[in-house]
DRENTORKOL-3810 file (N, C-alpha, C; in nm, 4 decimals):
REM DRENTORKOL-3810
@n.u->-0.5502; n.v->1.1416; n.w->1.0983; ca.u->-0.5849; ca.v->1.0034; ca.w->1.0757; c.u->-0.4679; c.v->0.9359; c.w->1.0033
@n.u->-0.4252; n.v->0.8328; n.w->1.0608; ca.u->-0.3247; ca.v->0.7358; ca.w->0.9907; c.u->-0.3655; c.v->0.6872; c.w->0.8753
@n.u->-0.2643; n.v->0.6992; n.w->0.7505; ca.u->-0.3082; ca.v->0.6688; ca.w->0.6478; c.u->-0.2254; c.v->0.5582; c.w->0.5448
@n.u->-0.2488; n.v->0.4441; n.w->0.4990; ca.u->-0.1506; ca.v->0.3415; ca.w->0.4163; c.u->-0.2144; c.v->0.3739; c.w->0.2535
@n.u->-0.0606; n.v->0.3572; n.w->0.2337; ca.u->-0.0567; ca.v->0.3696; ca.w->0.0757; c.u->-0.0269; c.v->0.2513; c.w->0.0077
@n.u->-0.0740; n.v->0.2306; n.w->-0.0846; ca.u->-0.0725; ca.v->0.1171; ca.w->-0.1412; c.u->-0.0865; c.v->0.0897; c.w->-0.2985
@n.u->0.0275; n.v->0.1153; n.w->-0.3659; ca.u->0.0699; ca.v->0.0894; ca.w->-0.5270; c.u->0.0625; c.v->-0.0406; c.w->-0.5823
@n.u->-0.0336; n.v->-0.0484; n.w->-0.6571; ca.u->0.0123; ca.v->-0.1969; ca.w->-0.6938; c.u->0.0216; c.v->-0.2003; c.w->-0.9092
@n.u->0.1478; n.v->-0.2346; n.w->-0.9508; ca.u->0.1256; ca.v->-0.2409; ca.w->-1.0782; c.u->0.0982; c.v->-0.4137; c.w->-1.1288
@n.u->0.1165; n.v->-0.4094; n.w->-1.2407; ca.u->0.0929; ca.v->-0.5942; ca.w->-1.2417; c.u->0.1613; c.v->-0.6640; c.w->-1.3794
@n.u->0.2773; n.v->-0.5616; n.w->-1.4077; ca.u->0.4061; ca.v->-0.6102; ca.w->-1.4947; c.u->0.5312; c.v->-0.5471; c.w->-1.4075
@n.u->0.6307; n.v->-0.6247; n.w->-1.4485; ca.u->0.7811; ca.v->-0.5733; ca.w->-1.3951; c.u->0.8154; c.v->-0.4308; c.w->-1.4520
@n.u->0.7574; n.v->-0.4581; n.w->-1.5664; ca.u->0.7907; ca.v->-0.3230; ca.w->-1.6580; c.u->0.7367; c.v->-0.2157; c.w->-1.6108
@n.u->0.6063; n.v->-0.2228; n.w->-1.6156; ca.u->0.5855; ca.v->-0.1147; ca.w->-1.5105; c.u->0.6359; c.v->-0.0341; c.w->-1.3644
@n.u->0.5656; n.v->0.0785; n.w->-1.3186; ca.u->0.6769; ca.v->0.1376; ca.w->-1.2185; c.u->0.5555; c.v->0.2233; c.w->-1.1244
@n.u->0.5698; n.v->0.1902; n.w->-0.9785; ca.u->0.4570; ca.v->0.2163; ca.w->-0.9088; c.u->0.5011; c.v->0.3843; c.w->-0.8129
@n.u->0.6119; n.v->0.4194; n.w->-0.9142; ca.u->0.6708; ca.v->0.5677; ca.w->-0.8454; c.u->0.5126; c.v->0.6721; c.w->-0.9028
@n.u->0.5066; n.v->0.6716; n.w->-1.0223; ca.u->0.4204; ca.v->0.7375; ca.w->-1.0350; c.u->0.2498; c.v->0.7556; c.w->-0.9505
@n.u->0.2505; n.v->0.6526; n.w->-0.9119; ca.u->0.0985; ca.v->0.6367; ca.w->-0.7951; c.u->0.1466; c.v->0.6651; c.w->-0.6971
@n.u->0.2433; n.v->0.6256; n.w->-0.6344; ca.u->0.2821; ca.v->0.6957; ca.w->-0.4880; c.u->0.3110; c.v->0.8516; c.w->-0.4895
@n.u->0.3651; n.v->0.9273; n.w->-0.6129; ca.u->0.3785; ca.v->1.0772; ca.w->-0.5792; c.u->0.2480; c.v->1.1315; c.w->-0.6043
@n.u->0.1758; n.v->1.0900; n.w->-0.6800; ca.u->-0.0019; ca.v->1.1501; ca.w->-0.7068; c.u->-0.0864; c.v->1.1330; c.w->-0.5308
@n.u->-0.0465; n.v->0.9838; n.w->-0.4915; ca.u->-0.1135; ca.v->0.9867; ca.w->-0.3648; c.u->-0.0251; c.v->1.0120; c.w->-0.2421
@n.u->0.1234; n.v->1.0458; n.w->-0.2585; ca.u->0.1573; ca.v->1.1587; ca.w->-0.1478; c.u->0.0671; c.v->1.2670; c.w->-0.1863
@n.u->0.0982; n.v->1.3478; n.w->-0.2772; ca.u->0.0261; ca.v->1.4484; ca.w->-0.3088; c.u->-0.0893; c.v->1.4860; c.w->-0.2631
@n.u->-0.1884; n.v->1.4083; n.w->-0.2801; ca.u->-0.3163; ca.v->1.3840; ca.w->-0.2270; c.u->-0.3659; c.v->1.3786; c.w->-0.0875
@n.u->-0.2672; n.v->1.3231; n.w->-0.0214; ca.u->-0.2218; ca.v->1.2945; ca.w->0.1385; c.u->-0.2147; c.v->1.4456; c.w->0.2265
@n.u->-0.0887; n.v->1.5028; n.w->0.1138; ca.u->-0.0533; ca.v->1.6071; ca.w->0.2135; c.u->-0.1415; c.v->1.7369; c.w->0.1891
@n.u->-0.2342; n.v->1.7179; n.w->0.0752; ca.u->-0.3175; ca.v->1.7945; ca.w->0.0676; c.u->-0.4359; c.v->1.8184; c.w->0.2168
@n.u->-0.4615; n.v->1.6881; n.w->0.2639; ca.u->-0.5317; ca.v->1.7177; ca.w->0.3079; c.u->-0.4510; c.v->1.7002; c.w->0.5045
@n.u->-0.5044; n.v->1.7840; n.w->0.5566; ca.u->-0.3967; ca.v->1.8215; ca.w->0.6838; c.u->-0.4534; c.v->1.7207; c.w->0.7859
@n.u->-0.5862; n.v->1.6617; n.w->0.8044; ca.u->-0.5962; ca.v->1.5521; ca.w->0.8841; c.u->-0.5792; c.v->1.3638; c.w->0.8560
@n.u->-0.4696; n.v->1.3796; n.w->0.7983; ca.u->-0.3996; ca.v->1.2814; ca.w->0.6827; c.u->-0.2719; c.v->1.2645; c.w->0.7309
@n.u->-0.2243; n.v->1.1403; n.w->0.8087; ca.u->-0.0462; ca.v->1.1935; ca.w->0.8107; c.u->-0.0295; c.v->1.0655; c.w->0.7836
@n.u->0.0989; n.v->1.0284; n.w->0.6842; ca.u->0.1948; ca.v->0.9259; ca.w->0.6367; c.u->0.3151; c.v->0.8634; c.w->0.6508
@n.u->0.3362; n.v->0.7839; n.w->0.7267; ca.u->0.4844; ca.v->0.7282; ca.w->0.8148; c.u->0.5002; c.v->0.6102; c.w->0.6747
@n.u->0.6216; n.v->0.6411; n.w->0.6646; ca.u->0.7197; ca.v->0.5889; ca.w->0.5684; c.u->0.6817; c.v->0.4275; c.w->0.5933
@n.u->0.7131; n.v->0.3765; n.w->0.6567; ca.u->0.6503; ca.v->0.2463; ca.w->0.6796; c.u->0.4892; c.v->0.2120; c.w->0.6899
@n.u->0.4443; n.v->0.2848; n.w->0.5913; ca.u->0.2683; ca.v->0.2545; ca.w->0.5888; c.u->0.2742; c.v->0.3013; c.w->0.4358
@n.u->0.3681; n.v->0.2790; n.w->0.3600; ca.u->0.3781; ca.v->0.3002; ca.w->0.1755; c.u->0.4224; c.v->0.1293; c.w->0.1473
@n.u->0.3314; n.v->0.0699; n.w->0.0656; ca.u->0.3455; ca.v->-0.0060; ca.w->-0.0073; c.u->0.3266; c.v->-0.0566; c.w->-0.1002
@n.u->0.4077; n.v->-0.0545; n.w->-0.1920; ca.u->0.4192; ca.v->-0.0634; ca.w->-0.3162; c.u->0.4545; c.v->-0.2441; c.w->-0.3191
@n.u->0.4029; n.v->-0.2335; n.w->-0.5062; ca.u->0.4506; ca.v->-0.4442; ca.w->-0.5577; c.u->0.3958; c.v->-0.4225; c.w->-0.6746
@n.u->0.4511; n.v->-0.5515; n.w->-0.7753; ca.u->0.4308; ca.v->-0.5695; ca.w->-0.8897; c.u->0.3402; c.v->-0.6966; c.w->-0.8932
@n.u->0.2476; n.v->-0.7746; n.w->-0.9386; ca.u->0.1900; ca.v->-0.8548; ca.w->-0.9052; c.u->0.0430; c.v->-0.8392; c.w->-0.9752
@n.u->-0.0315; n.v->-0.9504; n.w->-1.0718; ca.u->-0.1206; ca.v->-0.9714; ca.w->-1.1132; c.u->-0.2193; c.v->-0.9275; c.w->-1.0431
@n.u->-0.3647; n.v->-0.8846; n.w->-1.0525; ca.u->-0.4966; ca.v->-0.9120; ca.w->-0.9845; c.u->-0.5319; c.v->-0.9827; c.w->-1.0373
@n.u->-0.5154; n.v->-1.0561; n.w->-1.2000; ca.u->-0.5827; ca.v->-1.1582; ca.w->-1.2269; c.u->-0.5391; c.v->-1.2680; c.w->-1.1741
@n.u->-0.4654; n.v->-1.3405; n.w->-1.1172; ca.u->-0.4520; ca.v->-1.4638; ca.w->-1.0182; c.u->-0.5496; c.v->-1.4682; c.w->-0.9097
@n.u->-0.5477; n.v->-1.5683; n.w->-0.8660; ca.u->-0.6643; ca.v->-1.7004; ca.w->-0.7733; c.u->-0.5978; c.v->-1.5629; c.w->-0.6624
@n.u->-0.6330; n.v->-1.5422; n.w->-0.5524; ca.u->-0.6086; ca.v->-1.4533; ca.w->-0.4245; c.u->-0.5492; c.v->-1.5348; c.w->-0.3649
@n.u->-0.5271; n.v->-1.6695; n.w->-0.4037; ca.u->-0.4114; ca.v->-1.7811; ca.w->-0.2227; c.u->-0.3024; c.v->-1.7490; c.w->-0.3473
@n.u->-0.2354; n.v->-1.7192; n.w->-0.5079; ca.u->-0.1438; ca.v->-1.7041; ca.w->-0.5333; c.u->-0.1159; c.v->-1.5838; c.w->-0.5533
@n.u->-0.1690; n.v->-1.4811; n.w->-0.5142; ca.u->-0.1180; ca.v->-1.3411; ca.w->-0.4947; c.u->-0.0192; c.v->-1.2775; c.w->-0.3544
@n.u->0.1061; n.v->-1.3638; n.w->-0.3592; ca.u->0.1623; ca.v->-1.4195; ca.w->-0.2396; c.u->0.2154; c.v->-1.2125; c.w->-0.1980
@n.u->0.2767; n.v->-1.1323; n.w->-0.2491; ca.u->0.2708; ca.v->-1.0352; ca.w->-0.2159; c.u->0.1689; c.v->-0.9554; c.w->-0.1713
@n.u->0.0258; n.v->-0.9221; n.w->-0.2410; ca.u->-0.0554; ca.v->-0.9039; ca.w->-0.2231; c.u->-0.1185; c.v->-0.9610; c.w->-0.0556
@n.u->-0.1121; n.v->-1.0702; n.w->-0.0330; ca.u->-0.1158; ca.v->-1.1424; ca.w->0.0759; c.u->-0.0647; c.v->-1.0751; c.w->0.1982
@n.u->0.0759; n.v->-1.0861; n.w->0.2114; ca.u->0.1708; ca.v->-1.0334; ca.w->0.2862; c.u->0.1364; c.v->-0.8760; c.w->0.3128
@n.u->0.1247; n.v->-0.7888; n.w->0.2392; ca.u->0.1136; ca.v->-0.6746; ca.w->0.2576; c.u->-0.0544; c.v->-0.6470; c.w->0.3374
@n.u->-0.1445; n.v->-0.7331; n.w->0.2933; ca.u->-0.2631; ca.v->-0.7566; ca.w->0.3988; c.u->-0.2744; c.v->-0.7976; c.w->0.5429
@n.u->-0.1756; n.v->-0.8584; n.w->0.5159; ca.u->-0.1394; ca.v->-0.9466; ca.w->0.6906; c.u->-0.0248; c.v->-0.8019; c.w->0.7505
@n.u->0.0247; n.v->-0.7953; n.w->0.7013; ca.u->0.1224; ca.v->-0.6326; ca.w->0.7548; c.u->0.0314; c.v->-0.5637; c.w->0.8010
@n.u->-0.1163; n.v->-0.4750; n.w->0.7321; ca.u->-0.1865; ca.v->-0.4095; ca.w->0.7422; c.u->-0.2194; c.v->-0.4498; c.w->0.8644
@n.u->-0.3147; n.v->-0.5488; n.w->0.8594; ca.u->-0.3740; ca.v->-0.6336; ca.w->0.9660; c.u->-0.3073; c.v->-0.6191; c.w->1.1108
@n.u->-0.1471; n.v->-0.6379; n.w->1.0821; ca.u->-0.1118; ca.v->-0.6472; ca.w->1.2431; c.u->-0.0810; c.v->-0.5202; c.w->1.2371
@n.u->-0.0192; n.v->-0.4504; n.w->1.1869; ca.u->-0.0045; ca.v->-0.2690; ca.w->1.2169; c.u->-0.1332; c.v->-0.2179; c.w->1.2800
@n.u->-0.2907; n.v->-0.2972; n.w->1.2378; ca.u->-0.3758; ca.v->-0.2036; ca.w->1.3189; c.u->-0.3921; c.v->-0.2471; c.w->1.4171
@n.u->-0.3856; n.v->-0.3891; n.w->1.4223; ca.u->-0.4261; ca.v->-0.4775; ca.w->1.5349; c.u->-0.3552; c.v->-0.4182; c.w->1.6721
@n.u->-0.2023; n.v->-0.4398; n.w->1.6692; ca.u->-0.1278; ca.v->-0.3218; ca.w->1.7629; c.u->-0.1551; c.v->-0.1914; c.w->1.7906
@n.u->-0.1976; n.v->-0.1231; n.w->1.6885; ca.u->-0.2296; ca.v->0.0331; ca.w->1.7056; c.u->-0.3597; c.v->0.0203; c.w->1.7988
@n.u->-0.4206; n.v->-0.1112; n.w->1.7934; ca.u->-0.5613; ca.v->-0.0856; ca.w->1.9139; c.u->-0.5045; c.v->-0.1427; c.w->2.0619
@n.u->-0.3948; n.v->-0.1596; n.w->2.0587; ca.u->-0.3422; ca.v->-0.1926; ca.w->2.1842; c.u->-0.3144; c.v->-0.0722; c.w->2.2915
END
C-alpha cells in the first residue's frame, strides 16, 4: 500500500528530521507499506491559523489530492 508522510512542526526553530526517521521507521516495519521519496512531506507552519492562511499546509493537500487523483487513472 502506498504510503505519504507528512511532518509538520509549527516554529522555524524546530526540525521535522526527527518525525520523519520515527515514521520511516514505522513504515519499513511493516512490509505491506512502501515509501517513494516524493510522498515525504515535511513544513514548518502554525495549526493555529484560519486553514485559507495555512498556505503550505494547503499546497501539500492539493499535491496529495492530485497524486491520488492520477494514481486512479
Amino acid at each position: 500500500m502506498r504510503t505519504i508522510l507528512l511532518a509538520r512542526v509549527s516554529t522555524y526553530e524546530q526540525e521535522t528530521i526527527q518525525q520523519i526517521t520515527k515514521l520511516k521507521e514505522y513504515i519499513n516495519s511493516k512490509p505491506e507499506l512502501t515509501l517513494a521519496k516524493e510522498d515525504i512531506f515535511d513544513f514548518d507552519e502554525s495549526a493555529h491559523k484560519d486553514l485559507s492562511q495555512r498556505k503550505k499546509f494547503n499546497e501539500v493537500l492539493e499535491e496529495i489530492s492530485i497524486t491520488f487523483l492520477i494514481s486512479l487513472l
